[in-house]
N, C-alpha and C positions, 0 to 999 in steps of 0.2 A: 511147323510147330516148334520144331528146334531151334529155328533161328529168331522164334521171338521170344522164346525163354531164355537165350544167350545174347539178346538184345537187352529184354529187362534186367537179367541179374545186371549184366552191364552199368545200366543206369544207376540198378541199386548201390553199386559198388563206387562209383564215378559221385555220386551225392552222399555216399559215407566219407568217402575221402574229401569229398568238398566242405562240407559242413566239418573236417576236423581241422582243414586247411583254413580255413575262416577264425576259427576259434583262436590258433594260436597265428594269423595274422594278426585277429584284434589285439591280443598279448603282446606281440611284439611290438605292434603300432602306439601299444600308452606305454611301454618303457622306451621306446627310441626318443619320446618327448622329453625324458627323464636325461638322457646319456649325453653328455658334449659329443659335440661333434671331432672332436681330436679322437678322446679318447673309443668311440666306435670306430674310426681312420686307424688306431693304434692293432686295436681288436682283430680286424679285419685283416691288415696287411702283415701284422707279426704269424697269424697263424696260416702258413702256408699252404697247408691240407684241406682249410676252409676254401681258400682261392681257388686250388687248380679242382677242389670236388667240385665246387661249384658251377665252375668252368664245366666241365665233363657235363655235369646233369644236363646243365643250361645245350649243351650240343647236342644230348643223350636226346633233349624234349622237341628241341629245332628236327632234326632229323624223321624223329615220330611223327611227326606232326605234319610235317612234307608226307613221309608216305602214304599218311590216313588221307591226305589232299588226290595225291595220287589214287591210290584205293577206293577214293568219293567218287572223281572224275570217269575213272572205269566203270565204277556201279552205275550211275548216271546213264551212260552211254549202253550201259546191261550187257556189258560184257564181262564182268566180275563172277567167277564161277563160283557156286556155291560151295563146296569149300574154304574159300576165303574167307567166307562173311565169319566166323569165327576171330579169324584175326583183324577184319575188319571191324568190329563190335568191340576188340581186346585193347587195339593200340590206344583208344581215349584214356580207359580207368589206368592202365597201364603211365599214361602220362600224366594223369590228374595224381599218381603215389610217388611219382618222383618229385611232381613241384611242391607235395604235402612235404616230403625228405628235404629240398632247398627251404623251405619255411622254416618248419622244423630245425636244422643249421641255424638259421640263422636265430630262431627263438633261444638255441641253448646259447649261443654266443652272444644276444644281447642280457642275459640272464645270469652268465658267467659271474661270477665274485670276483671280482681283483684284489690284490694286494692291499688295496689303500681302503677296501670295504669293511675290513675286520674292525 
């Protein structure tokens, strides 16, 4: 009974972060139409923090994403002991609010004002 209430919040959780990841991809997706492409190139490469976080998340999600693979293949096979399935259920939403935090990034920086906007 536990592990299907820690299955659904899951979901519930995994579909709040997606539907908010959608939201401001479509945001991002009608200003990127808006921005030259230098000046996103400029955006992107001057702000260093933007680079290497993003870099991080991007490995942070590769990495989850392998173990949930791993963690699948174990359950499968039904050797995955129940205990796990807790973190087995956790790694998805877990990875669905870091790639809302890269979107996100990337929504405030294509959104940033420049100098030449004033």
């Amino acid at each position: 009974m536990i592990q299907a209430e820690i299955y659904y919040t899951s979901l519930v959780f995994s579909m709040i972060g997606a539907t908010i990841g959608v939201y401001f991809s479509l945001k991002s997706w009608s200003s990127l139409k808006k921005i030259e492409l230098d000046t996103l190139k400029a955006r992107v490469f001057l702000d260093k923090s933007f680079v290497y976080t993003n870099f991080k998340l991007t490995l942070v999600v590769i990495g989850l994403v392998t173990f949930h693979m791993i963690m699948e293949i174990t359950d499968l096979g039904g050797t995955l002991p129940p205990e796990l399935h807790p973190v087995y259920y956790g790694v998805f939403p877990v990875v669905i609010l870091i790639l809302v935090q890269m979107i996100f990034m990337w929504y405030r920086l294509l959104h940033k004002k420049s100098r030449n906007d004033t």
